[in-house]
Structures are given as C-alpha cells and as structure tokens.
C-alpha positions as CSV (number, residue, x, y, z in Angstrom):
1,X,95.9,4.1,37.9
2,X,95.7,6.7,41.2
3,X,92.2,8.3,41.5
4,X,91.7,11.5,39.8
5,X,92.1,14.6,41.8
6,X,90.6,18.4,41.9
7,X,93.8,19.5,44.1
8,X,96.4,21.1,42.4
9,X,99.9,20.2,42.7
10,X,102.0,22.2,45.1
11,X,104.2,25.0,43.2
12,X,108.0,24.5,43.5
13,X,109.5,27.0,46.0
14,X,111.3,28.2,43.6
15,X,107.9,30.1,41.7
16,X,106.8,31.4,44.9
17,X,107.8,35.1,46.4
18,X,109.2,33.8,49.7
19,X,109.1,36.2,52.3
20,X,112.7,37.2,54.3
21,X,112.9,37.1,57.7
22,X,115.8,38.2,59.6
23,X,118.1,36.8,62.0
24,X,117.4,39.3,65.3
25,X,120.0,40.2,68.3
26,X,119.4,38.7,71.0
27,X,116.5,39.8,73.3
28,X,114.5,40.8,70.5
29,X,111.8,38.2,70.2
30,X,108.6,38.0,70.2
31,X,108.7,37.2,73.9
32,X,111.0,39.8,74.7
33,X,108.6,42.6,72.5
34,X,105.7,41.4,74.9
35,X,107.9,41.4,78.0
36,X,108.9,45.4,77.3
37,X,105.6,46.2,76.1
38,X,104.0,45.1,79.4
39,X,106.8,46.8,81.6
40,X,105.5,50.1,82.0
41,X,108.6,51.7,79.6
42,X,107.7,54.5,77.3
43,X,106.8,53.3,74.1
44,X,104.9,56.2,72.6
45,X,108.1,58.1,72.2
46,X,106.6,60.6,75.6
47,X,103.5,61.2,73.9
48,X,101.2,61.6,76.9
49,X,97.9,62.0,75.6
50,X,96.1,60.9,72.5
51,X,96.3,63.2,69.8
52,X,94.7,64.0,66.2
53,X,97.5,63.7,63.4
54,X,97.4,64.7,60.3
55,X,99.6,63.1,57.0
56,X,101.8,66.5,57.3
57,X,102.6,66.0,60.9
58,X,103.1,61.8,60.6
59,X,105.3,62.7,57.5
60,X,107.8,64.2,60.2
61,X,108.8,61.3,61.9
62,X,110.3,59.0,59.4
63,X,113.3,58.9,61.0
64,X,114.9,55.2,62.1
65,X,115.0,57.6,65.6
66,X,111.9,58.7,65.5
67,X,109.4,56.6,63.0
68,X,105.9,56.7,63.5
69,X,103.3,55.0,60.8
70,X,99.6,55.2,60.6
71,X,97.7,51.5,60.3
72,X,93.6,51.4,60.3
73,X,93.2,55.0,61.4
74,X,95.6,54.3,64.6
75,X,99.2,56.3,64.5
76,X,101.8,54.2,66.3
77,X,105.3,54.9,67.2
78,X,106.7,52.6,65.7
79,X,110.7,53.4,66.5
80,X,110.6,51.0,69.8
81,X,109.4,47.9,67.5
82,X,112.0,48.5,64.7
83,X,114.6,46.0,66.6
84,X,112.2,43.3,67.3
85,X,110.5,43.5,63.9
86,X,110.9,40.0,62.2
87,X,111.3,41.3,58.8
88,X,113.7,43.8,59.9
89,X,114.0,47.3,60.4
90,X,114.6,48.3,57.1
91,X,111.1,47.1,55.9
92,X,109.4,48.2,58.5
93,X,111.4,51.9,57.6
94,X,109.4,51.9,54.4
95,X,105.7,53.0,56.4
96,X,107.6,55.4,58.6
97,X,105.8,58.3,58.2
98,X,103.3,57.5,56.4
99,X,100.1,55.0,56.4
100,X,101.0,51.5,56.3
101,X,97.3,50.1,56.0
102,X,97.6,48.7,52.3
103,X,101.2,47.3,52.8
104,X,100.7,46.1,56.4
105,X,97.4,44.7,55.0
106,X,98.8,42.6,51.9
107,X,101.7,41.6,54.3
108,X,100.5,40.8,57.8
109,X,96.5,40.1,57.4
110,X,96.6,37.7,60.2
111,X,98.0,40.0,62.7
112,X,96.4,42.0,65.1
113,X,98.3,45.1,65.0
114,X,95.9,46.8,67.9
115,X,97.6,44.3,70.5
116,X,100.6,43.8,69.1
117,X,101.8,47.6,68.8
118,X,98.8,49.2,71.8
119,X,101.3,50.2,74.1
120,X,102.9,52.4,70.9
121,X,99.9,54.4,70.1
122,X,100.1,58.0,69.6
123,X,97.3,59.2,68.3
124,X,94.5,59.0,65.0
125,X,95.4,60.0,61.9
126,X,92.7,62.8,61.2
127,X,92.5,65.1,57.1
128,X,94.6,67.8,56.6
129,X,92.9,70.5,58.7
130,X,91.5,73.2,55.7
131,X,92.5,76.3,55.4
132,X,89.9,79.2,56.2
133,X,90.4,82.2,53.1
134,X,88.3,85.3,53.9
C-alpha cells in the first residue's frame, strides 16, 4: 500500500480555464518590446510631459490607434504594446480607455507593469475635476 498523502491530485487540463496566447509576427517578442522601449522612439504617443487624467479624458482613447489604459494610478499608452502583447491585441483592447487595475491584477499579478510599460506613461489618473455652481 503507497503512503498516505495531504497533496491533492493534479486537475485534468481539461477542468482548468487555460489561458490563450497568441502566435505574434515576427519582431514582436518580448526581446524585441525591450529592444524598442530602450531606443529612444516615442512611445507615449508625443505626450511630452506628465499629465493629470481624468476617467472622461482616458475614455477618449480607446481606439486600437490610439489606446491608453489606467493600471495602479499610472495612465499608459498602451497603442505601441498592442503588437507585442502575448495575449493579443484584442484583449488587451478590452482596458483601452479605461482602468485595467482589477483585470490586469487577476490576470498578470506577477508582472511588473511599471518596467514593463515605463517608457509608455502618460500621466496619473486623477477624480473627475468637480464642478463649481454659484
């Protein structure tokens, strides 16, 4: 008789939510992300400066052409990134304009999203400023 165990057995593949990854063109690995983020090319999209954005301005660019998303406070342009994302564009469409904290979060908790996307920052995302009535 084997010796008892406390381990459960592993779960056939076929009970488990398997993620999909896609098959990318060529010179859109990770390599090749980290080679064009360190090159000096534009990735904020020409932002020059740091801004404050709020959920109104963010919901503008959800665009494959111009996508920007909002992840721990940090608004990143997001459009450069779409090609080399290993899920594929169209999930990473489905945070484009708008914060992608909880989804990024349940999806990608091991990755550090300040390194991987810095050179795409645009900004914070800030409250909707309030209105003043006199």
């Amino acid at each position: 008789m084997p010796p008892p165990t406390t381990t459960k057995p592993p779960t056939p593949l076929s009970k488990t939510k398997r993620r999909e990854k896609v098959v990318l063109a060529p010179g859109h690995s990770p390599l090749d992300w980290a080679a064009l983020k360190n090159s000096g090319a534009d990735l904020r999209g020409g932002a020059t400066t740091l801004t404050r954005i709020p959920p109104s301005v963010l919901r503008l660019h959800n665009k494959r052409d111009d996508a920007w998303s909002a992840i721990n406070g940090k608004v990143y342009n997001i459009t450069p990134y779409l090609a080399f994302h290993p899920g594929g564009e169209k999930e990473l469409m489905r945070v484009a304009g708008r914060d992608g904290t909880k989804l990024f979060a349940l999806t990608h908790a091991w990755v550090n999203v300040d390194f991987m996307l810095d050179a795409c920052l645009v900004g914070f995302l800030v409250s909707e400023p309030s209105s003043i009535i006199d």
